[in-house]
DRENDO-1510 file (C-alpha; in Angstrom, 1 decimal, always signed):
<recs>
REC; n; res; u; v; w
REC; 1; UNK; +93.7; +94.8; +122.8 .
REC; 2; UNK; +92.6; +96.3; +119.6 .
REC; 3; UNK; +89.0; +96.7; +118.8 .
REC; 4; UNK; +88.0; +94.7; +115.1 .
REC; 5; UNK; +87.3; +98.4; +113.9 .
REC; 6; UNK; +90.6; +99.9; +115.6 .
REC; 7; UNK; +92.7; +97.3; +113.5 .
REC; 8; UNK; +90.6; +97.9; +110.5 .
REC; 9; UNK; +91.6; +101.6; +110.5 .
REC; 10; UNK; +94.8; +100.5; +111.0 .
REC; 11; UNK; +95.5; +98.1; +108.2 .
REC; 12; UNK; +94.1; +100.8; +105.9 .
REC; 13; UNK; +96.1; +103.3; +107.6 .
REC; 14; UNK; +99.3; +101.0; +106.9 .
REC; 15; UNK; +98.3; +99.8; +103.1 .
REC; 16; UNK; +97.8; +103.8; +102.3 .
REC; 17; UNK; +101.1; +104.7; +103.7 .
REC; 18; UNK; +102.6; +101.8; +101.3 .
REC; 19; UNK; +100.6; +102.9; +98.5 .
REC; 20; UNK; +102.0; +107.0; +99.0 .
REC; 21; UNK; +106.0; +105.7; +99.0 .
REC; 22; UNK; +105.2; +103.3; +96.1 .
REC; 23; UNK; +103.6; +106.2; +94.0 .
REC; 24; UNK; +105.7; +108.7; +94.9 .
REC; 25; UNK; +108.8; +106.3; +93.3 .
REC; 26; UNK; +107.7; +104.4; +91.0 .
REC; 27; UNK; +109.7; +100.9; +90.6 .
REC; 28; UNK; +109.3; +98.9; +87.5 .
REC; 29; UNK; +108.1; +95.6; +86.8 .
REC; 30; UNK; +111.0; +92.9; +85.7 .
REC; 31; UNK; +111.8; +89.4; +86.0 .
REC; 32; UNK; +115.0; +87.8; +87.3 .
REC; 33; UNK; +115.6; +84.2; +87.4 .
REC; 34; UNK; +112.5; +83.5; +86.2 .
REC; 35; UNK; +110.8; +85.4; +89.6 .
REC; 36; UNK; +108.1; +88.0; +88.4 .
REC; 37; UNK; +107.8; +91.1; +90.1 .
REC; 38; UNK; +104.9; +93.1; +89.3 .
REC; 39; UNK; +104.3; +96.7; +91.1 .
REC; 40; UNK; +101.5; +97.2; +89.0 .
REC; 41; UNK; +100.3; +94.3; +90.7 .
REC; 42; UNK; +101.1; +94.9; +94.3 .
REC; 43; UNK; +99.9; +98.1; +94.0 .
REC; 44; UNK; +96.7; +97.0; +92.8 .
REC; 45; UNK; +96.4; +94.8; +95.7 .
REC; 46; UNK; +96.9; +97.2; +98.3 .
REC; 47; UNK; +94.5; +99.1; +96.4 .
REC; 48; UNK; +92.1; +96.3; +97.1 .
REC; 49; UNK; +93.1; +96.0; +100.7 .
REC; 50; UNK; +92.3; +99.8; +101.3 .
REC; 51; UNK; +88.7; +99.3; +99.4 .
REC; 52; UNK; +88.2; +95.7; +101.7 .
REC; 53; UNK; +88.8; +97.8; +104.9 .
REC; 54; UNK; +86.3; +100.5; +103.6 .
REC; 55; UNK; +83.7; +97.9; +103.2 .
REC; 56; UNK; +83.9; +96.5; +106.3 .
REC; 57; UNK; +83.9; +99.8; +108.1 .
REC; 58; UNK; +81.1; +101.1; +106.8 .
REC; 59; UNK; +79.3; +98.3; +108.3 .
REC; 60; UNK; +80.6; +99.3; +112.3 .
REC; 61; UNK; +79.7; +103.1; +112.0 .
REC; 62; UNK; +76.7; +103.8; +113.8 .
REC; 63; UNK; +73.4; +105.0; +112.0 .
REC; 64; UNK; +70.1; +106.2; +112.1 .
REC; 65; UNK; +67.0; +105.8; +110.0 .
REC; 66; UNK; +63.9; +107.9; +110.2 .
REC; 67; UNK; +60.6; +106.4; +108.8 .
REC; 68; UNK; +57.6; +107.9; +108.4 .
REC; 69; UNK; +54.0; +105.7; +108.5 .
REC; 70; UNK; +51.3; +106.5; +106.3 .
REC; 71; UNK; +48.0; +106.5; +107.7 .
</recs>
């Protein structure tokens, strides 16, 4: 099974891969039959999702601090 930090890279991996094919063709927003389809929203949201899974990995990499006392 999947480490929490393994899946994390992996959602972003995925929602970055979504975000290349929807900017690479762009699709416009319309409305049919009173459904709403916004990519400016979706994309937005994946946006989101990628900046989500950032977060949370910067709190598993490891990291040092060096302190200095003052006498």
């Amino acid at each position: 099974m999947a480490s929490d930090l393994e899946q994390l890279e992996l959602i972003r991996t995925q929602t970055l891969a979504l975000i290349a094919d929807m900017t690479a063709v762009p699709k416009p927003s319309y409305n049919i039959d009173g459904q709403s389809i916004s990519w400016t929203d979706y994309l937005e949201q994946l946006q989101k999702t990628v900046d989500w899974c950032e977060r949370k990995t910067v709190g598993e990499d490891p990291f040092e601090i060096q302190s200095q006392g003052v006498t």
